[in-house]
C-alpha positions, 0 to 999 in steps of 0.5 A: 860588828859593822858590816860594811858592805851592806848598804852605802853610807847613807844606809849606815847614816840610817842605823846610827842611834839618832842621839848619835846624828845631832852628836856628830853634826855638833861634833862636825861644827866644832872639829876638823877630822882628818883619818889616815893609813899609810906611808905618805900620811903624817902618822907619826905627827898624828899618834904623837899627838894621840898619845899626848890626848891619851895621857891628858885623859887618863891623868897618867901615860898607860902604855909604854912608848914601844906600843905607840911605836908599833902602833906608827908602825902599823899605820905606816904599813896600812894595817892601823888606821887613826882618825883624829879630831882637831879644835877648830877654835884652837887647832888642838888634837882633842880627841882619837880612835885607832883600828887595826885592821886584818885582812878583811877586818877592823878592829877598835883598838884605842881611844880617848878624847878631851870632849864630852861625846867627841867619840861618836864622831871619831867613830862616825869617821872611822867607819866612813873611811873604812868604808871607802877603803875596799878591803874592810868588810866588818868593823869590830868595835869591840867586846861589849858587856851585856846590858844585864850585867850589874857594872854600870860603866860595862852598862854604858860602853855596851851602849855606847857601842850598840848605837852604830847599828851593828849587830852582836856576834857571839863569841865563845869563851874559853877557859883553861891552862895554855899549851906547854911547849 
């Protein structure tokens, strides 16, 4: 979990892993980013392409074409964010990260790019307009597995995510049968 609040963007500048910094400069040289939340920006455009780069990088369509609806529509209504990446040599959407948000809190819900370590930046993105928008405190990037665990790929996103210099937060697990009504 990303606080937000503490500090200014170069504080969280700071934090990034340093392999994180030279990603993103590169990243920042070979892409435009451009994030939007709203009613007047162009969402629907934006996660039509999104999902376009989504199919590419799974090799098949994962989600059905209502959770890209409602996803248009979250974003329409401020709660759902998306930060794209576009080839500047091409003008293609190569890459997406999109956030939900919740009161003071964001939340990383989806992903995916066609270029190697093209989410750091989209991350990077993500949480500079986060951080500017004055009602985000904490930025979620999502559950990550321990380092001890044996799967490697549990391993590498748990890595992957550690490097934005957030701190881990425990979450309790709970198990048993769900309430009948």
């Amino acid at each position: 979990v990303i606080d937000l609040w503490d500090g200014d963007e170069l504080a969280h500048w700071r934090r990034l892993r340093k392999s994180y910094r030279s990603l993103i400069h590169r990243a920042e040289y070979e892409f435009d980013f451009f994030v939007a939340s709203g009613p007047t920006d162009p969402i629907s455009l934006l996660l039509d392409e999104a999902r376009d780069v989504h199919v590419v990088a799974a090799g098949r369509q994962t989600r059905s074409v209502e959770t890209w609806r409602l996803m248009t529509d979250w974003a329409h209504e401020r709660f759902g964010v998306i930060a794209t990446a576009r080839a500047k040599s091409t003008g293609l959407v190569m890459g997406f990260a999109y956030a939900i948000r919740w009161k003071d809190w964001a939340y990383w819900m989806s992903g995916a790019t066609l270029a190697k370590d093209l989410q750091h930046a989209l991350q990077w993105h993500l949480i500079r307009a986060l951080m500017c928008d004055g009602e985000t405190r904490y930025y979620e990037i999502g559950h990550a597995a321990r380092f001890d665990d044996e799967d490697q790929k549990s391993k590498s996103i748990a890595w992957f995510k550690s490097g934005f210099g957030g701190s881990t937060w425990a979450v309790p697990v709970v198990e048993g049968q769900p309430c009948a009504s």
